[in-house]
C-alpha positions in Angstrom: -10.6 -21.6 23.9 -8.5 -23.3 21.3 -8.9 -22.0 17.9 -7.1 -22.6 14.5 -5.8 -19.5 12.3 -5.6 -21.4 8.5 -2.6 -19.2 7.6 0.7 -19.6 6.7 1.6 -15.9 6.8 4.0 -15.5 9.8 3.0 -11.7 9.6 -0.7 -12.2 9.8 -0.4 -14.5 12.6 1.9 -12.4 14.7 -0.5 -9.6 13.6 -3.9 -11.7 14.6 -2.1 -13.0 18.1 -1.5 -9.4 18.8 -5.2 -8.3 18.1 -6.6 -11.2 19.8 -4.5 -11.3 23.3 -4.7 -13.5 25.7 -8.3 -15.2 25.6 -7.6 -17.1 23.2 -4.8 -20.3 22.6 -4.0 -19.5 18.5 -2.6 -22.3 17.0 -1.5 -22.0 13.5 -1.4 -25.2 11.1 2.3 -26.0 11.8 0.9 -26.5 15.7 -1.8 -28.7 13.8 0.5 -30.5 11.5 -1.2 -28.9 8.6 1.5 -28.5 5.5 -0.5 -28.8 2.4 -1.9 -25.8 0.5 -5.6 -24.8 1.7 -7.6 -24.5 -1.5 -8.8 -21.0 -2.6 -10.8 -21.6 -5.7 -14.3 -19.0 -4.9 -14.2 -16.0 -7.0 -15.2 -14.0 -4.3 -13.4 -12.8 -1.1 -16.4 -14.3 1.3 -15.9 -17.7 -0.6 -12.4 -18.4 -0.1 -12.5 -17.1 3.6 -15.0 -20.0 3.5 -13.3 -22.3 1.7 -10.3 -22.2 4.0 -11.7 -22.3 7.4 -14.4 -25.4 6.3 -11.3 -27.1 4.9 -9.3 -27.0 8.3 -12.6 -27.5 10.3 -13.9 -31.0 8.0 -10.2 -32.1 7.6 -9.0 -31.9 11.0 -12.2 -31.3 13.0 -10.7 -27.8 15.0 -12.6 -24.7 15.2 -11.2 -22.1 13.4 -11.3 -19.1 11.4 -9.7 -17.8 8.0 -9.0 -14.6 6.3 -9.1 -13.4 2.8 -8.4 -10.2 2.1 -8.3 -8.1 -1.3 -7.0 -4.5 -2.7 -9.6 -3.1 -4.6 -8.6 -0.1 -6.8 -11.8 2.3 -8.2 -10.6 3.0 -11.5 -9.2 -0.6 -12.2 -13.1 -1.6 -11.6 -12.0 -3.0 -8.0 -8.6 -5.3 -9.5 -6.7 -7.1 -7.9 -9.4 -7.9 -5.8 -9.5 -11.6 -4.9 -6.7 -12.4 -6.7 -4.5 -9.9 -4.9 -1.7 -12.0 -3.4 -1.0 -13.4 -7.2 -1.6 -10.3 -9.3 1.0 -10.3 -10.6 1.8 -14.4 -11.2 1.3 -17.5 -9.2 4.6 -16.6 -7.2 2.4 -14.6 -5.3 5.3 -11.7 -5.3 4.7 -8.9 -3.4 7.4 -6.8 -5.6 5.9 -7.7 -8.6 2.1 -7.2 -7.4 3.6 -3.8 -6.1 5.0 -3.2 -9.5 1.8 -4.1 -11.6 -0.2 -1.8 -9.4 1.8 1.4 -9.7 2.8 0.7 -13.8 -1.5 0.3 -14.2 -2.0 3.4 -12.2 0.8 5.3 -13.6 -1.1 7.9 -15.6 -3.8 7.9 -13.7 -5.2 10.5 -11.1 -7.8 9.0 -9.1 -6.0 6.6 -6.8 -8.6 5.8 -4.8 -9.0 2.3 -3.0 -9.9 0.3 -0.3 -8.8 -3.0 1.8 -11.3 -5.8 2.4 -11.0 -8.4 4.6 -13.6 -10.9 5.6 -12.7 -13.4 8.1 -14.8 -16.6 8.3 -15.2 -18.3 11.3 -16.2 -22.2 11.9 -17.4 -23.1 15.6 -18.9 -26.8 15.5 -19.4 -26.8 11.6 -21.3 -23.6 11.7 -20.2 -20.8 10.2 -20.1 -16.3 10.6 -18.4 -14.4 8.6 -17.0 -10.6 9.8 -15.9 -7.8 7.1 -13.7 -4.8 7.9 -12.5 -2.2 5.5 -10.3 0.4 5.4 -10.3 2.9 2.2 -7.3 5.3 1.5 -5.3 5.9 -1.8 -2.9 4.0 -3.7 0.6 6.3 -3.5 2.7 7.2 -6.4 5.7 5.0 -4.7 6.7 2.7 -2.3 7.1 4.2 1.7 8.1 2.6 4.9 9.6 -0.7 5.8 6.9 -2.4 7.8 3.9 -4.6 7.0 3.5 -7.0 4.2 1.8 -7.0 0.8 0.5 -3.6 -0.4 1.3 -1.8 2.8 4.2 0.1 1.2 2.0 2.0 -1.3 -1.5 1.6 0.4 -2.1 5.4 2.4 -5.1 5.3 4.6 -7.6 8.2 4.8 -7.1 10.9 7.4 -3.4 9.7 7.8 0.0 11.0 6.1 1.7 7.6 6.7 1.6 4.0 4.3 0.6 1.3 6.0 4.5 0.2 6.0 5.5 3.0 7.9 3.0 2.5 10.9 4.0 0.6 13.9 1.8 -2.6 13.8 0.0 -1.4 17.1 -1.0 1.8 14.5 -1.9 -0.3 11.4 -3.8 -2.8 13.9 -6.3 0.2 15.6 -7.6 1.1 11.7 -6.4 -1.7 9.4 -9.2 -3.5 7.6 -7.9 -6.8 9.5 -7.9 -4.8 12.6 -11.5 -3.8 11.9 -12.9 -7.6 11.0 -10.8 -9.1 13.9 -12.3 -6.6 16.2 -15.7 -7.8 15.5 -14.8 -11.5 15.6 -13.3 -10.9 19.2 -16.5 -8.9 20.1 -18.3 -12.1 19.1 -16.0 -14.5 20.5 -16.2 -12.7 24.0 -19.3 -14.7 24.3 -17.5 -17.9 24.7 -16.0 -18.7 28.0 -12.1 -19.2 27.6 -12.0 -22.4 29.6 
């Protein structure tokens, strides 16, 4: 089965691809000549996952599924939420996100947190969506060299390691990703892979 991932994260696709295997023919929008920037205007995780994977499906008629996923941080009343890629500017700098993060947190003890991801999913105009989460702690500095985005300071519970210093096989058995792509394959597994 042929199926769009609306991404233009290398790292998420190489990350999805790896999750997925081999049922599946991933194409990402440079295989569907898509270069223009896919809205995200909800104000809620579930609505720009939406957003994204209607606007590939009505523009260029491929099924296909999108991700949104958000940090949400207890005691900064769930921030950055869905605005986590550009917390820190419209650059969407992971550095500086990075940096917001820790200088908001940086007298503060609870550190407690959790990764969303919902991933929406568009089969002949119909949609499902699937939610994973992972919670964990936000660490006093940056560790590891691996992973994208928060990963550096993002330590998930019952572990010792950032999400940066996990292999991607590790980070892709508990991620929050992981978890929402697992149930999407459960559901795709229905579908023949003709």
């Amino acid at each position: 089965m042929k199926l769009v991932f609306a991404t233009n994260n290398p790292h998420k696709l190489q990350e999805i691809n790896q999750l997925l295997g081999n049922s599946f023919e991933l194409l990402s929008l440079n295989d569907i000549h898509c270069y223009e920037e896919i809205p995200e205007n909800q104000e809620t995780i579930e609505g720009n996952a939406a957003e994204k994977s209607f606007y590939i499906y009505n523009k260029y008629g491929f099924n296909c599924f999108a991700d949104d996923t958000g940090l949400e941080i207890d005691t900064l009343n769930g921030e950055p939420g869905v605005y986590s890629a550009r917390y820190a500017g419209e650059e969407k700098s992971s550095e500086k996100n990075i940096e917001l993060v820790l200088q908001k947190l940086a007298k503060i003890k609870n550190r407690k947190a959790r990764f969303k991801t919902v991933i929406s999913l568009v089969i002949d105009g119909r949609e499902i969506q699937f939610e994973g989460i992972v919670t964990g702690l936000i660490l006093e500095e940056k560790r590891g060299t691996t992973g994208f985005g928060y990963d550096p300071i993002f330590q998930p519970d019952k572990s010792h390691l950032s999400f940066a210093e996990m292999t991607m096989e590790e980070k892709g058995k508990i991620s929050h990703r992981g978890r929402a792509v697992q149930k999407l394959v459960e559901y795709l597994s229905q579908f023949s892979t003709e």
